[in-house]
N, CA, C and O atoms as CSV, one atom per row, in Angstrom:
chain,resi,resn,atom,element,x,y,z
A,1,UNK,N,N,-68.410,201.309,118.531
A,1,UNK,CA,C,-67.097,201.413,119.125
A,1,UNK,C,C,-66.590,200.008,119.456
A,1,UNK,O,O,-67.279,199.182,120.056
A,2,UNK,N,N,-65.435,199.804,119.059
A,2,UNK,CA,C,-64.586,198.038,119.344
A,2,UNK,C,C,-64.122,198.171,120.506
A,2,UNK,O,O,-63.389,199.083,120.888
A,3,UNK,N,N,-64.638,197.013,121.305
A,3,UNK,CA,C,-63.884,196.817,122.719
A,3,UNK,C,C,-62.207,196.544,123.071
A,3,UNK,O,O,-61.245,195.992,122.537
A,4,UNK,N,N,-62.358,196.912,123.677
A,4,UNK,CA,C,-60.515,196.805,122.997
A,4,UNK,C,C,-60.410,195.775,124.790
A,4,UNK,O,O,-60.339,196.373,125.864
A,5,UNK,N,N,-60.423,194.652,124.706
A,5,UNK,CA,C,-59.952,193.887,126.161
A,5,UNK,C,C,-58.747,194.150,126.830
A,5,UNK,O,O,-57.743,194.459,126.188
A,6,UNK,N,N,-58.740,194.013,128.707
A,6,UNK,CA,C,-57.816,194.796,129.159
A,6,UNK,C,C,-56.447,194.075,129.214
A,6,UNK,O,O,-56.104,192.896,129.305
A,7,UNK,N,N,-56.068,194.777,129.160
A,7,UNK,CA,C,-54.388,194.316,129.413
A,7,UNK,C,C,-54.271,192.777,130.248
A,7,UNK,O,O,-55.087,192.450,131.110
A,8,UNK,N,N,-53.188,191.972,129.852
A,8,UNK,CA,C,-52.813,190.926,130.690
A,8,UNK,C,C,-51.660,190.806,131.339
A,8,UNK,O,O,-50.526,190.730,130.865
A,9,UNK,N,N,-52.152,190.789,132.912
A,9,UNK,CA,C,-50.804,190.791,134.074
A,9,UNK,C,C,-50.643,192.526,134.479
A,9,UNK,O,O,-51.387,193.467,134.202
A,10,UNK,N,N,-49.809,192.494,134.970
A,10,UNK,CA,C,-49.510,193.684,135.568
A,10,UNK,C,C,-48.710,194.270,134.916
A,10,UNK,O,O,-48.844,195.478,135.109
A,11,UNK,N,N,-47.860,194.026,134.169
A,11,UNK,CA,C,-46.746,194.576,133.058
A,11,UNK,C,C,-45.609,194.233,133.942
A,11,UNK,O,O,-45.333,193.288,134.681
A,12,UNK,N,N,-44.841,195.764,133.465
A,12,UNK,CA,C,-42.986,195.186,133.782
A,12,UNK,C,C,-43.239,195.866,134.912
A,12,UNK,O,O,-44.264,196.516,135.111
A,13,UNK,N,N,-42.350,195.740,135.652
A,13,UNK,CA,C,-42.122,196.625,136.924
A,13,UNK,C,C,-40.934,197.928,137.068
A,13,UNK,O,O,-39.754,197.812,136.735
A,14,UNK,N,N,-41.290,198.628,137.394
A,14,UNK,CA,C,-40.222,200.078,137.714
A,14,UNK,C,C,-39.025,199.731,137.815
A,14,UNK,O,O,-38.682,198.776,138.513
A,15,UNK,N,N,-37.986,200.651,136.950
A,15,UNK,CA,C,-36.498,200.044,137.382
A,15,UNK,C,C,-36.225,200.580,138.933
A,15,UNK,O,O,-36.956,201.465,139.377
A,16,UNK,N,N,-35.334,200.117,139.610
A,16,UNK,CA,C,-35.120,200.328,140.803
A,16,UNK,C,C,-34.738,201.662,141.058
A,16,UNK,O,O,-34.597,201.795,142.274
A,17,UNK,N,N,-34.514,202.687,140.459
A,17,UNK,CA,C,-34.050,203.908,140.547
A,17,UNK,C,C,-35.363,204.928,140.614
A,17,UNK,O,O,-35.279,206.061,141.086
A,18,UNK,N,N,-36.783,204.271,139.986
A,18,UNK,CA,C,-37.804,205.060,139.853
A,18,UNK,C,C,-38.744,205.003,141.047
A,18,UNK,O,O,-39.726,205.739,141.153
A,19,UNK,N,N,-38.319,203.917,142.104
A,19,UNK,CA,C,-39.149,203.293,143.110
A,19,UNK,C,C,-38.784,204.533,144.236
A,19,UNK,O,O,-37.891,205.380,144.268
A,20,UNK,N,N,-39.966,204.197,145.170
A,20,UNK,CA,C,-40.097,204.988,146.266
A,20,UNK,C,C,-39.314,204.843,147.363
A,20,UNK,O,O,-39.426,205.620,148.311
A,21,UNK,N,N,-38.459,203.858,147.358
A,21,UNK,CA,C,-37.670,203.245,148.485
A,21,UNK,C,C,-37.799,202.210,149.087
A,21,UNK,O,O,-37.217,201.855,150.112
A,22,UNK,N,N,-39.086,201.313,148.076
A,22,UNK,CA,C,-39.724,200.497,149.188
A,22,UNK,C,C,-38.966,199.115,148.671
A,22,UNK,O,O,-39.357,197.952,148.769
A,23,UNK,N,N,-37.637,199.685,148.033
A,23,UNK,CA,C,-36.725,197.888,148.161
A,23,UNK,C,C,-35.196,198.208,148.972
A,23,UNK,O,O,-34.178,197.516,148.982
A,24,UNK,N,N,-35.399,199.179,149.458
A,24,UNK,CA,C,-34.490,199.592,150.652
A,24,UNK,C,C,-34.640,198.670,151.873
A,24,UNK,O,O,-33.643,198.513,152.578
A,25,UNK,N,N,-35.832,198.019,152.208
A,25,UNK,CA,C,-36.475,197.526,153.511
A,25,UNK,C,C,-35.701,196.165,153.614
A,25,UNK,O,O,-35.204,195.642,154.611
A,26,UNK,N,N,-35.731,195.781,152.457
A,26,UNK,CA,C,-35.267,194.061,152.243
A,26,UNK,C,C,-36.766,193.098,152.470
A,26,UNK,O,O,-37.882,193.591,152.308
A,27,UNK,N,N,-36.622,192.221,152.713
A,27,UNK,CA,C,-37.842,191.073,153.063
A,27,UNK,C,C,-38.566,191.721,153.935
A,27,UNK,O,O,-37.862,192.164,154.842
A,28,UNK,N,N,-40.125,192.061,154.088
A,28,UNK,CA,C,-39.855,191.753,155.577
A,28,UNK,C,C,-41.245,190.366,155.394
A,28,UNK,O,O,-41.851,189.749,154.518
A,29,UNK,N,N,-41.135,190.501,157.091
A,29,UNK,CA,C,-41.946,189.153,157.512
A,29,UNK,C,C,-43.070,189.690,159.325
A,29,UNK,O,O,-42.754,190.559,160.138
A,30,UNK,N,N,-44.049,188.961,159.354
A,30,UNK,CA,C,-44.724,189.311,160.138
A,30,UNK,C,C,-44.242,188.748,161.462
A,30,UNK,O,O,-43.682,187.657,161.565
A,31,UNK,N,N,-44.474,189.491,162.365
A,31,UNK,CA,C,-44.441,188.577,163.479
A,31,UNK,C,C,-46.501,188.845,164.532
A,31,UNK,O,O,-47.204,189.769,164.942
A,32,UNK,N,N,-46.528,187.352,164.454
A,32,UNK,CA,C,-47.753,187.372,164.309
A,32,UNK,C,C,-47.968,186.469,166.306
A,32,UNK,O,O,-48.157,185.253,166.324
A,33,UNK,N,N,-47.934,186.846,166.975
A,33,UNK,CA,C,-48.364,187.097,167.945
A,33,UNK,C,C,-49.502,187.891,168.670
A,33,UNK,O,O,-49.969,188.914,168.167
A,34,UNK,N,N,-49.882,187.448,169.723
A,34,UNK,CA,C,-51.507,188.411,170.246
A,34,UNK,C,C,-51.791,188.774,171.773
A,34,UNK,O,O,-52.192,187.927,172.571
A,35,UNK,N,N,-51.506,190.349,172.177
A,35,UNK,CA,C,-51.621,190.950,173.127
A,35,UNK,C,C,-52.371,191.076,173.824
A,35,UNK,O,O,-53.266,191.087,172.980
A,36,UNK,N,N,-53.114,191.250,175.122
A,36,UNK,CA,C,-53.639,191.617,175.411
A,36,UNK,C,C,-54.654,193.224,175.110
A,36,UNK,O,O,-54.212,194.373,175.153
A,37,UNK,N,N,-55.975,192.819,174.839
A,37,UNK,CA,C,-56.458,194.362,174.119
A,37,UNK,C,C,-55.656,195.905,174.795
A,37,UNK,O,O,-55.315,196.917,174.182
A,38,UNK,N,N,-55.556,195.615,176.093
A,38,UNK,CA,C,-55.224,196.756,177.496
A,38,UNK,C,C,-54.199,196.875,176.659
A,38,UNK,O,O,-54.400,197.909,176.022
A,39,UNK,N,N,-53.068,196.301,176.267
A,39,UNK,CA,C,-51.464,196.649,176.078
A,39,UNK,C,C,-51.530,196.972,174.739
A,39,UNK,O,O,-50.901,197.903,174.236
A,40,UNK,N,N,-52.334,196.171,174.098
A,40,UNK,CA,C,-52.249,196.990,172.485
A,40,UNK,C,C,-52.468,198.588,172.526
A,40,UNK,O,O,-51.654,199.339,171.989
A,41,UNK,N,N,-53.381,198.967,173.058
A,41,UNK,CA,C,-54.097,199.790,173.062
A,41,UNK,C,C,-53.240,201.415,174.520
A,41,UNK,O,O,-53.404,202.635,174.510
A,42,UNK,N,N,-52.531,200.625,175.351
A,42,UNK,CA,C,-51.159,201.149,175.689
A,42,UNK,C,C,-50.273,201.778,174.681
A,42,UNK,O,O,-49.931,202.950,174.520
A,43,UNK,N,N,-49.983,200.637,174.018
A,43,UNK,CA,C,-48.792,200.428,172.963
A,43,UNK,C,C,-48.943,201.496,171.703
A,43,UNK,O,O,-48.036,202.181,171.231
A,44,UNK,N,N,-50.093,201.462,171.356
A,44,UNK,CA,C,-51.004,202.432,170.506
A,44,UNK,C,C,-50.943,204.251,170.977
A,44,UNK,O,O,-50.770,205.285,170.332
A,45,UNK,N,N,-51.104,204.040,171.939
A,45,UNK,CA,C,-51.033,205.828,173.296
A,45,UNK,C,C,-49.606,205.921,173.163
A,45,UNK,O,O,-49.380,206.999,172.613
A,46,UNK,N,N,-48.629,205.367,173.380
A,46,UNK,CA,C,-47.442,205.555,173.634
A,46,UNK,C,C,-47.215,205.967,172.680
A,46,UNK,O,O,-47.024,207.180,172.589
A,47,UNK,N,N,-47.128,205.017,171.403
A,47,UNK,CA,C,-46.694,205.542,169.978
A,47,UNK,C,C,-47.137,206.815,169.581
A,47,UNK,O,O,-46.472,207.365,168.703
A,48,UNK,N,N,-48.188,207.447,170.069
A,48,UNK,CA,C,-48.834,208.641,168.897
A,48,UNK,C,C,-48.341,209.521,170.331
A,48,UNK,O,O,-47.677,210.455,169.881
A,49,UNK,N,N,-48.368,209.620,171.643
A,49,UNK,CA,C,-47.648,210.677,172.410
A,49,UNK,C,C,-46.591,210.890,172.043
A,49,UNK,O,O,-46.306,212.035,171.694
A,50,UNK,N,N,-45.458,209.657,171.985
A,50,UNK,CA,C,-44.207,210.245,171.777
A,50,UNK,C,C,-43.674,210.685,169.982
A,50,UNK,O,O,-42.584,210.708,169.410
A,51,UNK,N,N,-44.796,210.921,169.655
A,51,UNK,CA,C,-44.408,211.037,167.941
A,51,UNK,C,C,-43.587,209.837,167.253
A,51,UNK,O,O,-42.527,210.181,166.730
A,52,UNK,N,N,-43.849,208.798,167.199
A,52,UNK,CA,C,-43.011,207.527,166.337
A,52,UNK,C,C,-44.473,207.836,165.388
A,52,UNK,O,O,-45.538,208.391,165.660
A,53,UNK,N,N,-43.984,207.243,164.278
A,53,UNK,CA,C,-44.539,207.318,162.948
A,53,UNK,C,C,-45.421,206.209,162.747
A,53,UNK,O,O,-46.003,206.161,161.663
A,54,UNK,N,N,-45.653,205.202,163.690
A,54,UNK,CA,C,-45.674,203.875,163.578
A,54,UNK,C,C,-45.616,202.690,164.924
A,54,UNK,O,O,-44.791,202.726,165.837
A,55,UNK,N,N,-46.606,201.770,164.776
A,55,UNK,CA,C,-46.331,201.084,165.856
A,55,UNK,C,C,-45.476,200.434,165.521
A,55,UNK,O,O,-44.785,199.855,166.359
A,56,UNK,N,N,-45.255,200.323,164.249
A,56,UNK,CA,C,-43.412,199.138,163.892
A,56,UNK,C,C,-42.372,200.089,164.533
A,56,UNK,O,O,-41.626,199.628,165.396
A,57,UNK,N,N,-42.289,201.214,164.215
A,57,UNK,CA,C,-41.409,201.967,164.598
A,57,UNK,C,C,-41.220,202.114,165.993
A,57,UNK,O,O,-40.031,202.165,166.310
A,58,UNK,N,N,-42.160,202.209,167.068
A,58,UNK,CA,C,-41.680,202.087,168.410
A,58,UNK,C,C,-41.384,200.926,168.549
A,58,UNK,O,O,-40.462,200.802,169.355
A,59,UNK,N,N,-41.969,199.392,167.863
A,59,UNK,CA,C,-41.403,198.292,167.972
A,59,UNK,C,C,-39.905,197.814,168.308
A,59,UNK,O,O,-39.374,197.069,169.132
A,60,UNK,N,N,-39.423,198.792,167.032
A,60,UNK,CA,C,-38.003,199.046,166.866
A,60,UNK,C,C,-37.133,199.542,167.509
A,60,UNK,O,O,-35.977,199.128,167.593
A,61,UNK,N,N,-37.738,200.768,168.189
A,61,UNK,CA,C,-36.604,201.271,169.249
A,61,UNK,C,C,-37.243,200.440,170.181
A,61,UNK,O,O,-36.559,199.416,170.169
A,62,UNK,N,N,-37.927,200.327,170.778
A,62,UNK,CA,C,-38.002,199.195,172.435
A,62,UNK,C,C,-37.467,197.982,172.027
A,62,UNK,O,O,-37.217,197.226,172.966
A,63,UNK,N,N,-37.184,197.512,170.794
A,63,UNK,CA,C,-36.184,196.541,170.613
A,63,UNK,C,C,-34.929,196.946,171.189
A,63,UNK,O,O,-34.408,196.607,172.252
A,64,UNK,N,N,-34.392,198.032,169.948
A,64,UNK,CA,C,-32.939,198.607,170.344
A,64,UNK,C,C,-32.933,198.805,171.760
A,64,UNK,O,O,-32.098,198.200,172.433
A,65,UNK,N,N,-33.755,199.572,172.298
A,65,UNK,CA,C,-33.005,199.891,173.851
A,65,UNK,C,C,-33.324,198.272,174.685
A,65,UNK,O,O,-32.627,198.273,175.700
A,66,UNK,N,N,-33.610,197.798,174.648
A,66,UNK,CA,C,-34.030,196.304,175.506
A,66,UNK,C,C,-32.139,195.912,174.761
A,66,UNK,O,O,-31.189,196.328,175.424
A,67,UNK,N,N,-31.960,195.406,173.897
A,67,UNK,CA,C,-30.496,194.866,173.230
A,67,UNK,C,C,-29.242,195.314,173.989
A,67,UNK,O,O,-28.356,194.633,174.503
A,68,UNK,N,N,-29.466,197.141,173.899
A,68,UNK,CA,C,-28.716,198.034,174.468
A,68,UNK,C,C,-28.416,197.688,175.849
A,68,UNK,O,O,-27.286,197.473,176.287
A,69,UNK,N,N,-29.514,197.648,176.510
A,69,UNK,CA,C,-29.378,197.370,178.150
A,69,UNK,C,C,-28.915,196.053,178.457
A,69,UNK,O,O,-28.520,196.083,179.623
A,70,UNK,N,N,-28.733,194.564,177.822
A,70,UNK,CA,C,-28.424,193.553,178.226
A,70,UNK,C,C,-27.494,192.992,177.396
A,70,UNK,O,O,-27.010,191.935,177.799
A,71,UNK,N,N,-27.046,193.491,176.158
A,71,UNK,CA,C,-25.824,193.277,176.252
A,71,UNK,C,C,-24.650,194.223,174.816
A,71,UNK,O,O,-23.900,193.899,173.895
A,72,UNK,N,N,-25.130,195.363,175.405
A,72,UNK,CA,C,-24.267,196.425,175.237
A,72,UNK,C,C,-24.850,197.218,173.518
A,72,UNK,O,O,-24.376,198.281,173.120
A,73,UNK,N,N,-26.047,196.325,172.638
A,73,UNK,CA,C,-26.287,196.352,171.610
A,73,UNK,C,C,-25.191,195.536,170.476
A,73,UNK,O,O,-24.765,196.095,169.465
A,74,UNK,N,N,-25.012,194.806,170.680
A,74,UNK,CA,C,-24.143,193.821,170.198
A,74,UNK,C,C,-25.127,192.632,169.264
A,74,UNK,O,O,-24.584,191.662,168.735
């Protein structure tokens, strides 16, 4: 049997219509900061009690409402 060697690179990529949504997001970027274990681990309880999908996702609203409260969400 002839070895047939594997492919080179990854090929083409999906047209944008076949993708999962994941170029809806735009860039993103880390924010790389470090908590205290106690508050991670808060932060972690909070998220899965109140059903957010995600610790980015409660990230996001305690962003929004912090914005909201000081200056109108503007």
């Amino acid at each position: 049997m002839a070895r047939v060697p594997p492919p080179k690179g990854k090929g083409e990529p999906p047209p944008p219509d076949e993708t999962v949504g994941n170029l809806d997001k735009g860039e993103m970027s880390h924010l790389n900061f470090r908590v205290p274990a106690a508050f991670h681990r808060e932060f972690a309880i909070f998220s899965i009690q109140h059903s957010f999908k995600s610790q980015t996702e409660t990230l996001y609203a305690a962003f929004e409402a912090l914005k909201d409260k000081h200056d109108g969400g503007q």
